[in-house]
N, C-alpha and C positions, 0 to 999 in steps of 0.2 A: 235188572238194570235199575238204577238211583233216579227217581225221579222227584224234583221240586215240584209243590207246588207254591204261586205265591196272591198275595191278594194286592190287586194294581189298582188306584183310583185314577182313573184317565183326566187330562183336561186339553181339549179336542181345542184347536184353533191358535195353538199359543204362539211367540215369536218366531221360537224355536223348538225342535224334539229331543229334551235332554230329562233324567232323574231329577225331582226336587224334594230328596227328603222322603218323610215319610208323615200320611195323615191320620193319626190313628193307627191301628193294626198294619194301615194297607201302606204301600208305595205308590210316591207322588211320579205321576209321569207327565211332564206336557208333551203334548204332540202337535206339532204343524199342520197337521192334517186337519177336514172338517168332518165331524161326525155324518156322511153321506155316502150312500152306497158300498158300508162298510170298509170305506178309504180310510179310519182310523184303525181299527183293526189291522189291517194289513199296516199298515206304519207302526204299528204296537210290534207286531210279529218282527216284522225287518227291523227295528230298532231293537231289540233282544237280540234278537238273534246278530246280529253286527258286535253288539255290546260284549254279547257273552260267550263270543264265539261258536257261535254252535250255528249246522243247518238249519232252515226255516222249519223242515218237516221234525225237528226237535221240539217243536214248538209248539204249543196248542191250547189254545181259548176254551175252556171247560166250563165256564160260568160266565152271565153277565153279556151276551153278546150285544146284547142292545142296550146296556146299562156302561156309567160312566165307572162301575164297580166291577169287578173281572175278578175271574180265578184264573189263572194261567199255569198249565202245568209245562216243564222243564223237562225233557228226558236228560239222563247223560250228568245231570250236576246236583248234588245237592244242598238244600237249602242255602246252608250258612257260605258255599261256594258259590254260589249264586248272587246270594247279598252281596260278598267281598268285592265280584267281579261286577258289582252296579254300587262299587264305593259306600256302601253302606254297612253300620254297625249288625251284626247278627241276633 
């Protein structure tokens, strides 16, 4: 099975939970949510997963859990289909 992995730099609190680009290597994410009792996280997971169609259990935080910097790995898609499907360049 094809799995992504990709590097997400979170930013916990924002208006709204949408992709902003990319900062460097990684992928800009705001999130609505506030970095507390790993409610960002799970808003990271559900907004993937919503985005890129895929189950949650698709999903999975391999890096960074407590950093605003993540490894997130993808089952099921890979990379450059991943990007495409979060409107980014590959």
């Amino acid at each position: 099975m094809t799995t992504a992995v990709l590097s997400i730099r979170v930013i916990p609190r924002s208006p709204r939970t949408r992709v902003d680009g990319r900062r460097g290597d990684a992928i800009l994410v705001r999130l609505a949510a506030p970095p507390v009792d790993g409610a960002a996280n799970d808003a990271l997971v559900a907004f993937l997963s919503e985005t890129l169609k895929l189950p949650r259990r698709a999903i999975s935080i391999v890096a960074g859990d407590k950093s605003r910097d993540k490894k997130v790995a993808i089952a099921g898609l890979t990379t450059q289909a991943a990007l495409t499907l979060l409107n980014l360049k590959p």
